[in-house]
ChimeraX commands (.cxc) that place a marker at each C-alpha (Angstrom):
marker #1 position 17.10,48.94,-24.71 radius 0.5
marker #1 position 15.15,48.72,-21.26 radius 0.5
marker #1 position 12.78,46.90,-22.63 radius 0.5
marker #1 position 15.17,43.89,-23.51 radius 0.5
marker #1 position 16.15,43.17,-20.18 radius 0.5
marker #1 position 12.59,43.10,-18.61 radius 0.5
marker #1 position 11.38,41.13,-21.20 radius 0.5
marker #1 position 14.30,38.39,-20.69 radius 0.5
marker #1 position 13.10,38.20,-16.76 radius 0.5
marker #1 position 9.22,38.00,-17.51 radius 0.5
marker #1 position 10.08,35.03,-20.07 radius 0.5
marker #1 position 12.21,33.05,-18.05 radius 0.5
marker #1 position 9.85,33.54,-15.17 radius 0.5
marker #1 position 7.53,32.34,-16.75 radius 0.5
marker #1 position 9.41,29.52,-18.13 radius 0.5
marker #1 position 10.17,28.77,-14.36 radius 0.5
marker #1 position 6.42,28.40,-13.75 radius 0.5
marker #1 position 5.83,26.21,-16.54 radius 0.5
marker #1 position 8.67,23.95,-15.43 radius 0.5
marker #1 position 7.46,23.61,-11.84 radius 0.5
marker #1 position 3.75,23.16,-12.79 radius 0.5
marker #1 position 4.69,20.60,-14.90 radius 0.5
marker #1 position 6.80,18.39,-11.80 radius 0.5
marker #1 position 4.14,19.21,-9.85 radius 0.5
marker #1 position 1.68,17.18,-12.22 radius 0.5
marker #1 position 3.53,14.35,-12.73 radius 0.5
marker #1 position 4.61,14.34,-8.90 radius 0.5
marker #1 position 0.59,14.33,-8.28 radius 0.5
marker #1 position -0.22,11.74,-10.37 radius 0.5
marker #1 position 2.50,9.48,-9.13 radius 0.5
marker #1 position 2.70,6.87,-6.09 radius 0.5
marker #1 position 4.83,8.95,-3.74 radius 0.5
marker #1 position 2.35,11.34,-3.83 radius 0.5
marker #1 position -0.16,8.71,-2.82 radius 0.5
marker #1 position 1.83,7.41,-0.10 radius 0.5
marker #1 position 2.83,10.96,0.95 radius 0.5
marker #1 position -0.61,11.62,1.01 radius 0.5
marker #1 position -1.78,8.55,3.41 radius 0.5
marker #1 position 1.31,9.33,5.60 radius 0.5
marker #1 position -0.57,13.14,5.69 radius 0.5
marker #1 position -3.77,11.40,6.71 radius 0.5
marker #1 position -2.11,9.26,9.51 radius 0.5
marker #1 position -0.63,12.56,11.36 radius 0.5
marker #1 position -3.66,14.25,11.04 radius 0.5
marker #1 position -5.56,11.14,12.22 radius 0.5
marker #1 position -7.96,11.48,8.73 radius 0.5
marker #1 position -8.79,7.35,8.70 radius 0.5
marker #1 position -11.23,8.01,6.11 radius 0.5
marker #1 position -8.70,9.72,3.91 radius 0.5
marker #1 position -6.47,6.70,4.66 radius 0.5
marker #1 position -8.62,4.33,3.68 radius 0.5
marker #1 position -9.20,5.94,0.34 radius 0.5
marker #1 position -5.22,4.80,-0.90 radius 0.5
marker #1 position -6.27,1.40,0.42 radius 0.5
marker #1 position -7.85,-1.62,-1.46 radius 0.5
marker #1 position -8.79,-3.27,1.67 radius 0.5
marker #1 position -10.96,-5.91,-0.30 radius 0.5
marker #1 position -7.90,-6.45,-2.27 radius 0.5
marker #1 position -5.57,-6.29,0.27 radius 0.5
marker #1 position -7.44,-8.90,2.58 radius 0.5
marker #1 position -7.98,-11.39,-0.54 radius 0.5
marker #1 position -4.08,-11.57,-1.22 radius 0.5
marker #1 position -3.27,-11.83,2.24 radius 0.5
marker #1 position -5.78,-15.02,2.52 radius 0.5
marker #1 position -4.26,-16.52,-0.64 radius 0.5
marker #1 position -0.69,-15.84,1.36 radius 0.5
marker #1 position -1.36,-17.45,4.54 radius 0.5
marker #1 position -3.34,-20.22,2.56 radius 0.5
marker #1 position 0.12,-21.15,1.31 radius 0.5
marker #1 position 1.31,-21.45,4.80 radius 0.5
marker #1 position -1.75,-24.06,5.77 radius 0.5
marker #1 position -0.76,-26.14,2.27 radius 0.5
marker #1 position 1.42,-28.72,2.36 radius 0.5
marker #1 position 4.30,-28.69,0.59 radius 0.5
marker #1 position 3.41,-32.04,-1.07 radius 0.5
marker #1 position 0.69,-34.21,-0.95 radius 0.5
marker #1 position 1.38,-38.20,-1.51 radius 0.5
marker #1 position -0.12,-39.08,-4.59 radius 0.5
marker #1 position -1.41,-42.54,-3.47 radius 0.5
marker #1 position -3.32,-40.84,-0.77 radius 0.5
marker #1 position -6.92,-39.96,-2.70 radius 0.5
marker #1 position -8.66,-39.11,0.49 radius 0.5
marker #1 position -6.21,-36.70,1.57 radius 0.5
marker #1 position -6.08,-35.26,-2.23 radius 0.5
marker #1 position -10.28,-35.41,-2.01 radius 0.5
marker #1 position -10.20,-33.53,1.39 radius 0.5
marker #1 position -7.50,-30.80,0.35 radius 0.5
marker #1 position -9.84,-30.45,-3.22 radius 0.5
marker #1 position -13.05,-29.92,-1.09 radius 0.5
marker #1 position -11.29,-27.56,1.40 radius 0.5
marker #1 position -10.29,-25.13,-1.53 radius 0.5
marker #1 position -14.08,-25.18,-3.19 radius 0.5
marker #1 position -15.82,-24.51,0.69 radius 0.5
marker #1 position -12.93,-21.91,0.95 radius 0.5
marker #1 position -13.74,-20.17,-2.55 radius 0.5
marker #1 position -16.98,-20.00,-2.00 radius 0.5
marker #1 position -17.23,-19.13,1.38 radius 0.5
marker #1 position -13.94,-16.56,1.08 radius 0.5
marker #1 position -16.04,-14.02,-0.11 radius 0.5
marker #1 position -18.83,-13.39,2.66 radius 0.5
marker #1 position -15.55,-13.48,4.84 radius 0.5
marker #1 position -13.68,-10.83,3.49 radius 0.5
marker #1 position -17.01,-8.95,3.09 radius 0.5
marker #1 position -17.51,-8.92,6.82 radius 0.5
marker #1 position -14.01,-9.12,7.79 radius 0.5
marker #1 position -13.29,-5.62,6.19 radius 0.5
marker #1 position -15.35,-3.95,8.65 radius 0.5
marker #1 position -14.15,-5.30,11.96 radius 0.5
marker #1 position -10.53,-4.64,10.09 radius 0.5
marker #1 position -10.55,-1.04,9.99 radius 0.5
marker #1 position -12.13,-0.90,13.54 radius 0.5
marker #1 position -9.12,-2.86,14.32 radius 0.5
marker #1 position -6.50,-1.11,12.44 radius 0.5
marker #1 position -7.78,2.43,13.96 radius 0.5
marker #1 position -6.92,1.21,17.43 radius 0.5
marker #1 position -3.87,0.15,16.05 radius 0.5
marker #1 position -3.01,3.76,14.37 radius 0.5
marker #1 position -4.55,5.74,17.54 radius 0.5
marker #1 position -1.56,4.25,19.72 radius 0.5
marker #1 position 1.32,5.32,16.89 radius 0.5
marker #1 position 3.60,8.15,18.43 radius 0.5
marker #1 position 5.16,11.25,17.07 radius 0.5
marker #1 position 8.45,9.00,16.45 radius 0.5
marker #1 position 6.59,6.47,14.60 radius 0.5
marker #1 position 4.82,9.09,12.43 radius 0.5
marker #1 position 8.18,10.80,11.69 radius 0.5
marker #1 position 9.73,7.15,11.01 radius 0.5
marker #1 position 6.81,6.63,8.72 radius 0.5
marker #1 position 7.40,9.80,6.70 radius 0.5
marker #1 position 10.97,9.36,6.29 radius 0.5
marker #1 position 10.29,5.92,5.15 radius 0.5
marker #1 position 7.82,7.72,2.44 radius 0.5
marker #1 position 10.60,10.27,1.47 radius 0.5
marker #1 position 13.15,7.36,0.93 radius 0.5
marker #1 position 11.03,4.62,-0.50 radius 0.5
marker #1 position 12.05,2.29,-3.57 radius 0.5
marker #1 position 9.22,2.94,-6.26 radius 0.5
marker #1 position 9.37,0.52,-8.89 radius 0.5
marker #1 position 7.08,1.96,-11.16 radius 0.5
marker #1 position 5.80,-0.25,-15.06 radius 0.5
marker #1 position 2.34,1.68,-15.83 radius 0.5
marker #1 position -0.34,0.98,-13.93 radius 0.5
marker #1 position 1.18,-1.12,-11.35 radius 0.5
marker #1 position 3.98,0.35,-8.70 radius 0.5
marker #1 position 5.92,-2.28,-6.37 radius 0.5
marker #1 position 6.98,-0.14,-2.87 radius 0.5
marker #1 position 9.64,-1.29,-0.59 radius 0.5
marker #1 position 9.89,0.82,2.47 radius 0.5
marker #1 position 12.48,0.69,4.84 radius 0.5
marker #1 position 12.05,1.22,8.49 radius 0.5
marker #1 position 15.75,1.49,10.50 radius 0.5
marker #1 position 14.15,-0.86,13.50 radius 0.5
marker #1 position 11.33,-2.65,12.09 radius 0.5
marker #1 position 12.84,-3.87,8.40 radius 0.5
marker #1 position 11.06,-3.57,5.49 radius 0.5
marker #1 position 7.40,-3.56,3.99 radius 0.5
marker #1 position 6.84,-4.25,0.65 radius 0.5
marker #1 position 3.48,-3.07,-0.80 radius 0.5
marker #1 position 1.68,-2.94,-4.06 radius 0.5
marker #1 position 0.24,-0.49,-5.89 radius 0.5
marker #1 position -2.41,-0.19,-8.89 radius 0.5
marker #1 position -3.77,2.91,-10.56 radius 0.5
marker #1 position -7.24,3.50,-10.19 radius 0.5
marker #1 position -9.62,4.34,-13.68 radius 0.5
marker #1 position -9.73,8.10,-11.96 radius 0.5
marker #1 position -5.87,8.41,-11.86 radius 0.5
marker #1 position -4.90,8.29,-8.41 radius 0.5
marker #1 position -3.15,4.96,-6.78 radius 0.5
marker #1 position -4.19,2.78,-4.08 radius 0.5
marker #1 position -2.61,-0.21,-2.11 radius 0.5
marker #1 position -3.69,-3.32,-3.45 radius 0.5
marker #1 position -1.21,-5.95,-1.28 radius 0.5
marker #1 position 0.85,-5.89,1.12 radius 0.5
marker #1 position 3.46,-8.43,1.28 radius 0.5
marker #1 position 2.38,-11.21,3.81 radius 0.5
marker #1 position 6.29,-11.97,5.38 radius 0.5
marker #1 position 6.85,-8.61,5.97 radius 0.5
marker #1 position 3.63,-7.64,7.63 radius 0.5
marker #1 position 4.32,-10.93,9.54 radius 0.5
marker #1 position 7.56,-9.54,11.10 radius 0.5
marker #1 position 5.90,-5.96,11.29 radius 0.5
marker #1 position 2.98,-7.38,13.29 radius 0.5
marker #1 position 5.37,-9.61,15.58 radius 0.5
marker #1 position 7.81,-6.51,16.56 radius 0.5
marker #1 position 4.19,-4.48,17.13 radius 0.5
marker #1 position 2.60,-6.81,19.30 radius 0.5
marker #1 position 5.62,-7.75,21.37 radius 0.5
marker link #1:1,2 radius 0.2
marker link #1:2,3 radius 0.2
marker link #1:3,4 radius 0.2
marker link #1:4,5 radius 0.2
marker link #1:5,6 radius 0.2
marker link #1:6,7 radius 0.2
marker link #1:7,8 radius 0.2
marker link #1:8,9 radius 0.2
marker link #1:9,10 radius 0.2
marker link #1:10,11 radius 0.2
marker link #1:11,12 radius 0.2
marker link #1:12,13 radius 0.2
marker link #1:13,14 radius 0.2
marker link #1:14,15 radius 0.2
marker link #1:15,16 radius 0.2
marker link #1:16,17 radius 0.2
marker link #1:17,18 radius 0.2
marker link #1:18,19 radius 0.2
marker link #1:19,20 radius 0.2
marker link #1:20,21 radius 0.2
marker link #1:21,22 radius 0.2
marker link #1:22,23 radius 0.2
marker link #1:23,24 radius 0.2
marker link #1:24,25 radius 0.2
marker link #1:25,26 radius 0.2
marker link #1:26,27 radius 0.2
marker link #1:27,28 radius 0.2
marker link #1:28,29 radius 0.2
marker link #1:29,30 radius 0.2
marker link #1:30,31 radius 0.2
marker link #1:31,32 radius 0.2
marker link #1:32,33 radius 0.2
marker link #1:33,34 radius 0.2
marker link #1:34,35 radius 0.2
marker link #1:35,36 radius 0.2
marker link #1:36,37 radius 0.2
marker link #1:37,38 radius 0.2
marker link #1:38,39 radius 0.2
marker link #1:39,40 radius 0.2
marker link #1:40,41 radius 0.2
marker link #1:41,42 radius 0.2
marker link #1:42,43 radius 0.2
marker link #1:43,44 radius 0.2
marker link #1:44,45 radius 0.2
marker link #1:45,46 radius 0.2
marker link #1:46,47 radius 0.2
marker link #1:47,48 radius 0.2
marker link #1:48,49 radius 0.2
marker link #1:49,50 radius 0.2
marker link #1:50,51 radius 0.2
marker link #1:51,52 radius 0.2
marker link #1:52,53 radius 0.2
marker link #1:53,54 radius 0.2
marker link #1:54,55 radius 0.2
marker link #1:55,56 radius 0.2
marker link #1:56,57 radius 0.2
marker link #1:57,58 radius 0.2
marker link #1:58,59 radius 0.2
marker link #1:59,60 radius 0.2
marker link #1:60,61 radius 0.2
marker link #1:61,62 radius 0.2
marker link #1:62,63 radius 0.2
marker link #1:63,64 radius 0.2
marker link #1:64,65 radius 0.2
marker link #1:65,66 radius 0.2
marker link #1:66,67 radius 0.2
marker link #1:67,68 radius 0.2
marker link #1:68,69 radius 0.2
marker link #1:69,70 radius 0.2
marker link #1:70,71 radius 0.2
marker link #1:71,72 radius 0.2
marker link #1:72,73 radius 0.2
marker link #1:73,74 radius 0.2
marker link #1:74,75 radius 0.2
marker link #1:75,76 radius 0.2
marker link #1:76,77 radius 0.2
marker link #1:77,78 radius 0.2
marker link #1:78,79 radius 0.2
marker link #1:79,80 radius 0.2
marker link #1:80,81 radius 0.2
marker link #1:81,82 radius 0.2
marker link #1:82,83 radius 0.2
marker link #1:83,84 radius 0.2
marker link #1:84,85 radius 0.2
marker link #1:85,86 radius 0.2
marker link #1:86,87 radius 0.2
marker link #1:87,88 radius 0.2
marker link #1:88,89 radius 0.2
marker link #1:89,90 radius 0.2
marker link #1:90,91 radius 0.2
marker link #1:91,92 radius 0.2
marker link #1:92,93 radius 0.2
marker link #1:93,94 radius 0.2
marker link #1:94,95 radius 0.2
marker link #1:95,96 radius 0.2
marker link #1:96,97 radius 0.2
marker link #1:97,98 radius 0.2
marker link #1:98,99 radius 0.2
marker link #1:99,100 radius 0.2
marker link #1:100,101 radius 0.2
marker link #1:101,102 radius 0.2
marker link #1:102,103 radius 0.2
marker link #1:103,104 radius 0.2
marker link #1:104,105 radius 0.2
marker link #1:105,106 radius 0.2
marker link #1:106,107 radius 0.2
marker link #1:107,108 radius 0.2
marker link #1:108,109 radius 0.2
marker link #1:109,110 radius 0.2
marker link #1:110,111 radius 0.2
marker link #1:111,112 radius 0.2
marker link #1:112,113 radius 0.2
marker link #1:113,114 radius 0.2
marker link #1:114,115 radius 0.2
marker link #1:115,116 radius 0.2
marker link #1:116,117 radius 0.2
marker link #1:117,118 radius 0.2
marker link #1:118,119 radius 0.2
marker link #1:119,120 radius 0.2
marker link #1:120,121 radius 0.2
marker link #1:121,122 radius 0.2
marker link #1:122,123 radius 0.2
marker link #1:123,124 radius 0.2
marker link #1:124,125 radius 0.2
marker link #1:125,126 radius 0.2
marker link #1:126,127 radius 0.2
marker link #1:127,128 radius 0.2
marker link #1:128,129 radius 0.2
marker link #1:129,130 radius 0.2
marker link #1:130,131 radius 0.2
marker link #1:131,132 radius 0.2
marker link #1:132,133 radius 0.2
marker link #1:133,134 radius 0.2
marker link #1:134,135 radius 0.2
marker link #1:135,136 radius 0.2
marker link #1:136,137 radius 0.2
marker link #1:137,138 radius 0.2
marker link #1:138,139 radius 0.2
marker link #1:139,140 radius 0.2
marker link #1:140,141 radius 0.2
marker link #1:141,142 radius 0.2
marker link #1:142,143 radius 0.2
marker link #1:143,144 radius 0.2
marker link #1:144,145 radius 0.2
marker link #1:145,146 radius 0.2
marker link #1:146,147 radius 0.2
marker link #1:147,148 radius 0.2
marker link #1:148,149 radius 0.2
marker link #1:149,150 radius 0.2
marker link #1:150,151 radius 0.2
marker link #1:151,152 radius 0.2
marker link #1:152,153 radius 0.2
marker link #1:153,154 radius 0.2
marker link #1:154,155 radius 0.2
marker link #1:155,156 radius 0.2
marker link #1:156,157 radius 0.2
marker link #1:157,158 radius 0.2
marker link #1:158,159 radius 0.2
marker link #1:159,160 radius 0.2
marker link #1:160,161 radius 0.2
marker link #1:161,162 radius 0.2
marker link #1:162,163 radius 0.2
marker link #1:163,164 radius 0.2
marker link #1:164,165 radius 0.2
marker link #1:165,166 radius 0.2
marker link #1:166,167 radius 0.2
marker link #1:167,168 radius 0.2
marker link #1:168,169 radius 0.2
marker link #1:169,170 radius 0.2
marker link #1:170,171 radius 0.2
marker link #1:171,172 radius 0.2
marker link #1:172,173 radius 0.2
marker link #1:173,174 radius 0.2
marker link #1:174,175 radius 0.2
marker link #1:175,176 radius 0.2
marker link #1:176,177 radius 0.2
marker link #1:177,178 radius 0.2
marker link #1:178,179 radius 0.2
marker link #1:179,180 radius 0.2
marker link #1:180,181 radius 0.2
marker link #1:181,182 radius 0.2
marker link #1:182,183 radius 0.2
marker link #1:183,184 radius 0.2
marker link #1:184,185 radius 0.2
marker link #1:185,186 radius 0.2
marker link #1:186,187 radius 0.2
view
């Protein structure tokens, strides 16, 4: 009759560690956990941890395609065919050349972005990780789309792409809200 008792407490125990290891598993193999992570590597100052949840190359060739919109205009006359042969030769020199930009841009990038990060504060840190805790995680397989909301500084959407070895990484950040994030920064 002992037995019984004991025997109900070791299974449900164990039940109870089951359970748990299984939300931790999907928890780590999730987005939060990748932005929780980065967020982790910020306090501690870790930039090459940070950079490992970051697709810079992927990152920097959505962001030229963005502000490539903003040089475009909205409409071309169609009688004009030097205009329409200059705006067609701009986008070939562009495409070709984008490439050894982005290449060498990356590297002055993170030099500049760890200036940027070495002046955040203990407020901003604590901002960022509530903004981690409460993000919007839209997640359809392999791709996650992030909103997270900063009280002050609005919002900053960002998307996210599994990697082949299971873990996620920033692949764009959207271009109007890094706009206003940048503006309220550098002010």
């Amino acid at each position: 009759m002992r037995r019984s008792p004991l025997i109900f407490v070791i299974a449900a125990l164990l039940l109870g560690i089951v359970v748990a290891g299984a939300f931790y598993y999907h928890y780590r193999s999730s987005p939060r956990f990748a932005l929780h992570q980065m967020a982790t590597a910020l306090i501690k100052r870790d930039y090459q941890e940070f950079y490992t949840y970051l697709d810079l190359n992927s990152i920097l060739n959505h962001l030229m395609q963005e502000t490539g919109k903003d040089l475009i205009p909205p409409e071309i006359p169609e009688g004009d065919y030097l205009s329409q042969l200059g705006w067609k030769m701009g986008r070939k020199f562009a495409q070709n050349l984008l490439p050894r930009i982005l290449e060498t841009f990356e590297n002055n990038l993170q030099g500049l972005i760890n200036k940027y990060l070495d002046t955040l504060t203990t407020e901003d840190f604590l901002a960022l990780e509530a903004a981690v805790a409460m993000a919007d995680i839209d997640k359809q397989g392999d791709q996650a789309r992030v909103t997270l909301n900063f009280p002050q500084d609005g919002q900053l959407r960002l998307t996210m792409s599994r990697s082949p070895d299971g873990s996620w990484r920033v692949v764009s950040v959207n271009y109007a809200d890094l706009k206003q994030v940048l503006k309220k920064a550098l002010l």
